[in-house]
N, C-alpha and C positions, 0 to 999 in steps of 0.2 A: 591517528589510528590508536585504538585502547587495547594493552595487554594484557595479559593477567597477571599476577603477582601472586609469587612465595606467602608463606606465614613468615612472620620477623620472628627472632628468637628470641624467649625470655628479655635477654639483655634489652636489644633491640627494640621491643614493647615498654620496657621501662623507660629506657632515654629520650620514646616520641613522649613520653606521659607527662614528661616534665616540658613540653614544647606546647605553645599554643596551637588548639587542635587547625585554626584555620593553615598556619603554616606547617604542619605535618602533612594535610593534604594536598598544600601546593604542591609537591611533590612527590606523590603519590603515582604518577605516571610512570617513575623509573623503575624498572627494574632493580632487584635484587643483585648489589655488586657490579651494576654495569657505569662502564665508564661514560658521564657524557661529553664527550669531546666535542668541540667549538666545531665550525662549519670548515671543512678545507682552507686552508691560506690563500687559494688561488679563486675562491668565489668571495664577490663582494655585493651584498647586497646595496643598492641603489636607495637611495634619503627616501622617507615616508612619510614628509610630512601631512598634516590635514591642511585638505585644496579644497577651496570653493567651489561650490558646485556647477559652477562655470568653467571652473579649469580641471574638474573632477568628471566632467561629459569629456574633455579631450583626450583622456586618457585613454577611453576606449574604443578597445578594435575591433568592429564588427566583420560579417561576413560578408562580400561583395555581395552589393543590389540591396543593402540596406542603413538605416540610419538610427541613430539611437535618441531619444526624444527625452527631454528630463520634464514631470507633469509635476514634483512633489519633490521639494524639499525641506533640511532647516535652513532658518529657523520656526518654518511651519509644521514640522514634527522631528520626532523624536526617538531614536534605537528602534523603527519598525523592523519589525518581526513578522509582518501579515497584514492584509488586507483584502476587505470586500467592496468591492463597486456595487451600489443598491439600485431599486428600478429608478430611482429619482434623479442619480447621476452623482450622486455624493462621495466619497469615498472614506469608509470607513479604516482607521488603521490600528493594530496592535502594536504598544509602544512598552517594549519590554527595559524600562529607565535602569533597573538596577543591577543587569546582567554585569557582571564580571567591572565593577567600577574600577580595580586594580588585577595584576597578578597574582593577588593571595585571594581574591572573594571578599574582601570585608565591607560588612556594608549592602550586599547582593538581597540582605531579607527586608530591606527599607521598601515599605510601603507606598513607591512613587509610582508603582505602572500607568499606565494611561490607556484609555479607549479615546480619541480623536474623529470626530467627522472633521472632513475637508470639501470646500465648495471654489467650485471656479464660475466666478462670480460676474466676469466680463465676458464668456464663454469664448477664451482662447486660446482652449486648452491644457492651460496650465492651473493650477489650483489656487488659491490666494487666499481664503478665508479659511481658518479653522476653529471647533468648537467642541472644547472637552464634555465627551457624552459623559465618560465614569474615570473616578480615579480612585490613589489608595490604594491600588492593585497590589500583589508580590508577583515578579513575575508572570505576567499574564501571557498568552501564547497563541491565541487562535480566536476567533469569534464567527458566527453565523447568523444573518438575518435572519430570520423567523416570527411570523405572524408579526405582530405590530409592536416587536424586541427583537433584542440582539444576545444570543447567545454567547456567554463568554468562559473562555476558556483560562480558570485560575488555581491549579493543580496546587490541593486535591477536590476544589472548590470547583463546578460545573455552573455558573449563573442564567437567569434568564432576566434582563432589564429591560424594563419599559421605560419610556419617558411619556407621564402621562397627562402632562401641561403641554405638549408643545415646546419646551421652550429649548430642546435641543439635547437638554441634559437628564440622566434618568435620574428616576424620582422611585423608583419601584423596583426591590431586587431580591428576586426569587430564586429558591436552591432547589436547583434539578440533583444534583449526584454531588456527593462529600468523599467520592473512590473516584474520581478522573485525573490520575495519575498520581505520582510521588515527586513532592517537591523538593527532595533532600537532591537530587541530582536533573538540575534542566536538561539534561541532553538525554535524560531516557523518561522522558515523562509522556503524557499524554496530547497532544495537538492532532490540527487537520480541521475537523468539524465541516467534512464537506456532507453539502446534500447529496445525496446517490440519485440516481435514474427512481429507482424503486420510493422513492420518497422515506429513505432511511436516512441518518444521518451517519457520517462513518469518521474514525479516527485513525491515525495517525499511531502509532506504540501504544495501544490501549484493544483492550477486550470485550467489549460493551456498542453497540450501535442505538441510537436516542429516536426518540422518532414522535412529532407535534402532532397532535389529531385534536381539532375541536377543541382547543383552548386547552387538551390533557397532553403531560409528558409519557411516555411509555420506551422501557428500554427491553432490551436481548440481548444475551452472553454472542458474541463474535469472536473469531481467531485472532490473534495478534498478529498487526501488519506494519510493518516499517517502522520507521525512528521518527523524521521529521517531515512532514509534508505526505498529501493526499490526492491522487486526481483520477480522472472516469474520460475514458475516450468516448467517441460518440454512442455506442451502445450498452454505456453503462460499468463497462467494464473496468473494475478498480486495479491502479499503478501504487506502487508506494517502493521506496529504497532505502537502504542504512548508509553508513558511510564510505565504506568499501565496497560495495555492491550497485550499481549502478541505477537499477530494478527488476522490481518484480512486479509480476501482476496475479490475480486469481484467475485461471482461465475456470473452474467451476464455483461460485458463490460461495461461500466459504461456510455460510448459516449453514446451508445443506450439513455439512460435515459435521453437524452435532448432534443428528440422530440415532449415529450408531455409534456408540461411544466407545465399543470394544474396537473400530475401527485401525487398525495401528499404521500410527506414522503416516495420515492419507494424503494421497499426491492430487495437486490438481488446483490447492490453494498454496500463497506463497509459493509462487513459480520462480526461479531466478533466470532471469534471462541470459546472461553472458556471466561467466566467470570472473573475479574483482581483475585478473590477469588479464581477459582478454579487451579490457577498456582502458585506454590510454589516455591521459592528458596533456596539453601543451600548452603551458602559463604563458603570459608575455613578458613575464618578466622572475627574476633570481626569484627564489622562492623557500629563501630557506628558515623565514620566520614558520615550519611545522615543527612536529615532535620528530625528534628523533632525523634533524635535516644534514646532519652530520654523516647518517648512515644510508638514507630512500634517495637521495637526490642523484637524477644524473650526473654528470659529471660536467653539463652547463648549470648548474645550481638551481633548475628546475624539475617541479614536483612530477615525478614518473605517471603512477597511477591515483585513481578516484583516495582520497580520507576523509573528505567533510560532505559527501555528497547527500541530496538533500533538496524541498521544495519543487517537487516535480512537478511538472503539465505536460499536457498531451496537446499539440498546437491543432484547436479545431475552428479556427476562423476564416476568414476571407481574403484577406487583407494579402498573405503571403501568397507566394505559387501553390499551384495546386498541391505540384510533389511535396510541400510539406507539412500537408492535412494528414493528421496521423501520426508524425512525431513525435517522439520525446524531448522535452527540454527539460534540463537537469541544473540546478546550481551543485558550485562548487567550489564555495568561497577560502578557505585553505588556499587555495590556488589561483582567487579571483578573477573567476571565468564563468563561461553559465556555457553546458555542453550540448548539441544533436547529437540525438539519438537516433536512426533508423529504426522503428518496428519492424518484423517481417516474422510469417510464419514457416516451418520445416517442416515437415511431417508431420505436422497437428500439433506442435510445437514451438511457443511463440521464443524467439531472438530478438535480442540487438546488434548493433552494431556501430561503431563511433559513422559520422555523416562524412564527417573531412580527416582528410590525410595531414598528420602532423598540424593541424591548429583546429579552433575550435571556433564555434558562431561568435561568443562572444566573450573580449578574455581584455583585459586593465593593467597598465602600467603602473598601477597604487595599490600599495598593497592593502590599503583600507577599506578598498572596492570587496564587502564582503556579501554578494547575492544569497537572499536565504530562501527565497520565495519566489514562484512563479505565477501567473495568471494570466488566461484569454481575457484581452480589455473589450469592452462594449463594441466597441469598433473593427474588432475584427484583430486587431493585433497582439503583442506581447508586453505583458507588465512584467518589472523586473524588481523587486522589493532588494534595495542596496541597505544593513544593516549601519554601514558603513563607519568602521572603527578599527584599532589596532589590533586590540585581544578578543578574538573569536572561540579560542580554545575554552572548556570550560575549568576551573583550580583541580576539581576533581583528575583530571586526566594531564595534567599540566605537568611536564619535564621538567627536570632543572632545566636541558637544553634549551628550550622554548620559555620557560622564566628570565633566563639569560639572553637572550634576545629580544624580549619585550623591554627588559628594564636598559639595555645598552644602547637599544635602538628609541628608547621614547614611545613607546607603541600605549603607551596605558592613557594616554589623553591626547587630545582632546574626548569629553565624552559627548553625548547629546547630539548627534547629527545622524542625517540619514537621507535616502534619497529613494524615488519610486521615477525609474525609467517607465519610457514605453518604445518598443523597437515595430518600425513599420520599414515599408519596401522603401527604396530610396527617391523616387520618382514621385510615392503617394501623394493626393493630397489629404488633410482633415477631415473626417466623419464624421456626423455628429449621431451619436448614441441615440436610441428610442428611449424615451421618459416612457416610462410602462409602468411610474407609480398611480396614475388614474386612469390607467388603459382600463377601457371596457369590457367585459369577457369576449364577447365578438373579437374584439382586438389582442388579444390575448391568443385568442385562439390561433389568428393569424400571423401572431408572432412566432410563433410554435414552428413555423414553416417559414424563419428565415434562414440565412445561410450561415450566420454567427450562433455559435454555440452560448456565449452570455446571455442571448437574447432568447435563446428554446427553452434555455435552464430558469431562466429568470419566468419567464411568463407561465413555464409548469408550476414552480412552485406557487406563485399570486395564486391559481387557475385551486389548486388543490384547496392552499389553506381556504382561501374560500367559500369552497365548497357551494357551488354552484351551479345547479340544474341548467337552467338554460343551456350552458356549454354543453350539453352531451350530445345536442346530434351533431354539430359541427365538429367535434373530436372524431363521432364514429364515421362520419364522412372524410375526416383526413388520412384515419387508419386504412380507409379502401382505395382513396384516388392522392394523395400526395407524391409526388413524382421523387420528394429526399427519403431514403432511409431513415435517416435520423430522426424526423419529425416523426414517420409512423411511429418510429420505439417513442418518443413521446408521446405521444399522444395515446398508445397504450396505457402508458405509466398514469399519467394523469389520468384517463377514466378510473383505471385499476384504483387512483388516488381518492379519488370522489364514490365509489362502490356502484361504476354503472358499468364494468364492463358485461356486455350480456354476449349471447352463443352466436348470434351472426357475424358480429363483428371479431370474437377469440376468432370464430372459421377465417373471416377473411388473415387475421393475420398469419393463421393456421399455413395458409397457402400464399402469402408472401414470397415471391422472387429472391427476397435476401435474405439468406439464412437467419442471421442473427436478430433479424427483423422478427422470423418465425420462432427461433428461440424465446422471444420476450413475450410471443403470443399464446406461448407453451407454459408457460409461467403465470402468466396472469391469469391462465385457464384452470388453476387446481383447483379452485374453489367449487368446480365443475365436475372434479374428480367424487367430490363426498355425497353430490346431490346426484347426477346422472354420469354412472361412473363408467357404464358400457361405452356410451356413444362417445364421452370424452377420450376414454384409452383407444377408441379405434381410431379416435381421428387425431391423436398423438401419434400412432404407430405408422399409421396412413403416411405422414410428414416425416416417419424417421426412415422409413422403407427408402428416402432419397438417400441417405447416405452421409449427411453433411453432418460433417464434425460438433458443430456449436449447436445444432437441434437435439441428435443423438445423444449429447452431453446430458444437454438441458431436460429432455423425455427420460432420460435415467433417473437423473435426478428428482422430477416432479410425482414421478409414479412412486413415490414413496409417501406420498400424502394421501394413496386411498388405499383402500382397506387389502391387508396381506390378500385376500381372496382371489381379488382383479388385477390387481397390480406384479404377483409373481411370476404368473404365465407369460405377461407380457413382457419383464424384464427379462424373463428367463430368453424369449425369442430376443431381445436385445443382445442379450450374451453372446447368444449364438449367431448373430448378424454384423455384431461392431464392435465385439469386446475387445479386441484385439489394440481397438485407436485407443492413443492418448488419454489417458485419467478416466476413459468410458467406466472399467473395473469397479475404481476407487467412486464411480456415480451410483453402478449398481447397487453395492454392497453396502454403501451408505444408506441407501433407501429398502431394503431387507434387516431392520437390525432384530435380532432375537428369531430368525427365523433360518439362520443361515445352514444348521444342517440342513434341514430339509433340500433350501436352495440346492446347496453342495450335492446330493445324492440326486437330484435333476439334472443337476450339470454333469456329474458323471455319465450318464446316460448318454449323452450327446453323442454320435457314431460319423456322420456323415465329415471327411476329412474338412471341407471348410469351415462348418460350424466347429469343429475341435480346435483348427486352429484359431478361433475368436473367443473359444468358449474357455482355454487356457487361463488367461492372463484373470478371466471371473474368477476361474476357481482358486487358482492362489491366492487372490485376495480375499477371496469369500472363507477358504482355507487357514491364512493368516489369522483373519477373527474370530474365527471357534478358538483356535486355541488360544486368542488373545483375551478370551472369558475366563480362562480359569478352571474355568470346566473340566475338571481329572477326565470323567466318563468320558464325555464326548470327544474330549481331546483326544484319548485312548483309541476309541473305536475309527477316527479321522484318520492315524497313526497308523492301526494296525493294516490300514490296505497298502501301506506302504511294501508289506511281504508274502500279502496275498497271493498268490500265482496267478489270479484271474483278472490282476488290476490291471488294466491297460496301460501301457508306457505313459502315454500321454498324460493318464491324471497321475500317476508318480512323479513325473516329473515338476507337474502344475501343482503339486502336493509339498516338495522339497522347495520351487518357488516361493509357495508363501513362506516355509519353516526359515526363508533365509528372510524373508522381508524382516523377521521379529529380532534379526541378529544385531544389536544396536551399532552404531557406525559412529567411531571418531569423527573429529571434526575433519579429517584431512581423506573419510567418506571409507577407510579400512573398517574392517568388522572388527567387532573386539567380542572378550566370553559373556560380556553383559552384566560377571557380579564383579570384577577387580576390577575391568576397565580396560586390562589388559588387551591386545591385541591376539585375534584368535589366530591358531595354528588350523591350515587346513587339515581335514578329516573322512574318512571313505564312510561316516557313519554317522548314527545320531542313534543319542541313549534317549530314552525315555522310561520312567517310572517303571512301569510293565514293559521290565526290559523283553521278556518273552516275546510282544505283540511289535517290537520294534525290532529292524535289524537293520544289515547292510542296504546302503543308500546308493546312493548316484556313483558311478562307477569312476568317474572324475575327476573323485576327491574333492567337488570346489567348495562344497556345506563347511563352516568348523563347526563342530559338536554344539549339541545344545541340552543342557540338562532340564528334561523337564520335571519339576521338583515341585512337591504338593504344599510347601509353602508359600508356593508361588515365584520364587527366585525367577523362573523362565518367563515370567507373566511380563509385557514390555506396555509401558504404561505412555499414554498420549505425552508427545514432544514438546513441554515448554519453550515458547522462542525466548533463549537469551543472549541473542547476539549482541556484541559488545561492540557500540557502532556509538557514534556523536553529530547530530546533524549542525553544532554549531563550533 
């Protein structure tokens, strides 16, 4: 876990300057004057040596009804960091050679990474031939199949290579993005590079989503999501988590939220599911090679809660019981274990929840057992990417404590080894994968509609880059009669992907049985919004009149793509229909931007008590944004019905709602005055400029003051994520 640290003093600053800067950094973890004291007397960690990968599968403890399969070792690779399984069966891996060679970093910028294919050559199984595609690397972190290359991920270097002889190795290396992360610190840089549902590409702690069309790259500014690791449940829906956090996910698309840029602080992206407190971990073994193990560890010398957590999936295969379609699985190497997670929604509201009482799915007697990566294999099952080494921590965040325990215990070598599990039911037998690298589109298509999620995801994308007419009426016949959810939302995507979705088929998915099914059908509908904008909105609003959360969301949201004229009435009736659910607000007012008094003065209109109670939670947010413009006037006159006599309770109060949403909030979630930092005193009031048109507020006291100031002091500006997390 990474803290913050003091300014050193004069002194202080001089006497690191005469220190080699890699070893000032080593310990840069510590605090200011804090003692790091050795681990208790009474905890003794257990030998670490490096085990064969034979006596390194015995170590671990799985969850009953299952077995843990080793596909990929060394010395057939090397520090994997990631991996892709391609339609052909190969397995691609990122071989990140020069992370952390010692406890000081030296040496970590040598140009050794590796990209690797791996082939299992007697097909049983196990992998046996390998063939370096690219080397040279610095630190390399992620790669994506795409069209006939591999995109590769080398922060701040974004690659696209082909190999264009055949002979395994690339020959051809093109520069997509020279801004895909900062390589001065691995643990907060760029990775992921998963395909999404939508045929975007999405990252991991980066800003940006890529996206191949027709031999061209094309990129988008995005929200920043998570530290290490990326994944999409079956509807498309993006997970990502940092080190303490277990995850999050976007319950609304996150692009959305950059339409209305006065927007402040919008809810609905970066969701955190459970509190870093309310997820536990149960190592199998002493655990006190972390930072700071002297102070977090129980009092059995195991790691309490989540700090390297990281490499997320969402288990959508076959292979396992049903109940665990829809999981989370988490690595959590710190503690060499990989966690379930329960999904579950509350009130529109998505949670987790740990799966097992006091142990975890899957947890190692070695402490070299370090999981960074997860993945659905071809088969149905779970891939486990073991980095598998001593020092996982990066120097940047490195304790003396934990310096002290790498160098006492031998943790700094061996280096070069690594390993890729696959966990299946205990009983199972072997499956052998579908080769879909010369599937025909017919075949393709019908892939789309199997029950393994590698297999929908793999033959959407062939189907798109492609780009191939014949497939579209067999798509638009899967989107009407396919019996899985999942396959319709593909197969949406992919038409969407190739530019044939047309108006019979948006309808049918319009009127899908499964919500989210009909959300994707709402979405791939807006391009319908600009050309025939009446018929589109009626039969948006027709499918929101149900009520269902993830349509409601998503009809919020898209009605922001036609013209203020059509689209305000009908948000406006959203308002006052659904406003009230979950992030619905933060959908509407996204999709209103620059239009929001007006909105605001509709909304006050509202009379009928259930619309008010929906049309509330609009207006505060709608509210929030005018004055998050800057706007003196409009601010002013927003303000002034605060003391009008004629203002309804109700928009006063939906009024003082927003004014608190702009109150910036500690990390620990208290308000503060927004220019010190300091922590606000509650207040029966709020000044504004024209103090005249402002006065006594909420009788409650709960608002603290807010100076709204024509420099702007009061203006609260969109939230950089800087959370201070480490995925490895």
């Amino acid at each position: 876990m990474r803290f913050h640290t003091a300014g050193l003093g004069a002194l202080a600053a001089t006497c690191l300057a005469l220190i080699p800067t890699w070893q000032a950094q080593a310990q840069s973890g510590d605090r200011p004057g804090e003692q790091q004291q050795p681990p208790p007397a009474h905890l003794k960690a257990p030998p670490a040596p490096a085990l064969k990968p034979e006596d390194a599968l015995k170590t671990l403890r799985v969850a009953p009804g299952f077995r843990v399969e080793l596909v990929a070792s060394d010395p057939l690779l090397f520090d994997p960091v990631a991996i892709s399984i391609g339609p052909d069966g190969r397995m691609w891996v990122v071989e990140m050679r020069a992370y952390m060679p010692n406890a000081d970093g030296v040496g970590e910028d040598a140009p050794i990474g590796t990209i690797a294919t791996l082939e299992d050559t007697d097909n049983d199984g196990v992998y046996d031939k390998r063939t370096e595609f690219a080397s040279g690397l610095i630190l390399p972190r992620a790669l994506a199949l795409v069209g006939d290359g591999v995109l590769v991920a080398e922060p701040p270097n974004l690659w696209f290579m082909r190999d264009t002889d055949n002979d395994g190795k690339a020959d051809d290396k093109q520069l997509v993005a020279n801004d895909y992360g900062n390589p001065s610190n691995p643990e907060h840089s760029a990775n992921g590079l998963l395909w999404g549902f939508d045929n975007w590409i999405y990252s991991a702690n980066h800003t940006t989503r890529f996206r191949y069309e027709r031999g061209q790259w094309k990129r988008e500014p995005t929200l920043f999501r998570g530290q290490w690791g990326i994944a999409q449940d079956d509807f498309g829906q993006l997970y990502f988590n940092n080190n303490s956090v277990a995850l999050y996910t976007d319950t609304l698309p996150a692009e959305y939220l950059f339409r209305n840029r006065s927007l402040p602080n919008p809810r609905g992206s970066n969701v955190q599911m459970a509190r870093a407190s309310e997820i536990s971990v149960w190592p199998a073994r002493v655990t006190t090679g972390v930072n700071r193990g002297y102070q977090i560890l129980r009092e059995d010398g195991t790691l309490p809660v989540l700090t390297a957590a990281s490499g997320p999936a969402i288990y959508r295969g076959s292979m396992f019981p049903e109940s665990f379609r829809g999981d989370a699985f988490i690595c959590e190497p710190a503690g060499n274990l990989v966690k379930r997670l329960v999904i579950e929604e509350r009130d529109g509201v998505p949670r987790v929840r740990n799966a097992y009482e006091r142990s975890e799915f899957l947890a190692s007697t070695d402490e070299r057992f370090r999981p960074v990566n997860l993945y659905n294999g071809p088969d149905g099952s779970l891939y486990v990417v073991d980095m598998y080494r001593g020092i996982i921590q990066h120097r940047i965040f490195l304790t003396t404590y934990l310096r002290n325990q790498i160098k006492e215990r031998g943790l700094e070598a061996p280096l070069g080894m690594g390993r890729v599990y696959r966990i299946v039911p205990e009983n199972s037998s072997r499956r052998a994968a579908p080769n879909l690298a010369k599937a025909t589109p017919s075949q393709l298509v019908t892939a789309l509609d199997h029950e393994d999620a590698w297999v929908r995801e793999t033959a959407q994308r062939l189907l798109v880059e492609r780009q191939d007419a014949s497939a579209v009426s067999a798509l638009r016949r899967l989107v009407a009669n396919s019996t899985r959810p999942a396959t319709r939302v593909h197969a949406l995507w992919t038409l969407d992907g190739i530019g044939a979705v047309d108006w019979p088929t948006a309808t049918a998915g319009l009127r899908d049985a499964e919500p989210r099914v009909a959300s994707v059908a709402v979405r791939v509908s807006e391009k319908f919004l600009t050309t025939e904008p009446e018929r589109t909105i009626k039969a948006l609003l027709e499918r929101a009149r149900w009520n269902e959360p993830a349509v409601v969301r998503q009809v919020a949201l898209s009605l922001g793509k036609a013209n203020g004229k059509h689209a305000d009435p009908a948000l406006l009736q959203l308002a006052r229909q659904a406003g009230s659910q979950p992030y619905v607000a933060d959908a509407i007012v996204s999709s209103i931007g620059g239009r929001e008094p007006a909105f605001v003065t509709s909304l006050i209109a509202t009379e009928s008590k259930s619309d008010v109670s929906n049309a509330s939670p609009v207006l505060a947010v709608a509210a929030a944004t005018v004055l998050q413009t800057g706007d003196v006037d409009q601010s002013a006159a927003l303000l002034s019905r605060l003391t009008q006599p004629k203002t309804n309770p109700w928009v006063r109060t939906a009024l003082l709602d927003g004014i608190d949403r702009l109150i910036p909030r500690a990390d620990d979630g208290s308000k503060t005055d927004g220019l010190s930092g300091r922590r606000a005193e509650s207040a029966p009031h709020i000044r504004c400029e024209r103090r005249d048109r402002c006065a006594q507020s909420r009788t409650a006291g709960d608002v603290p003051a807010l100076a709204w100031l024509r420099s702007g002091h009061g203006r609260v500006t969109r939230k950089t994520d800087t959370r201070t997390t480490r995925p490895l």
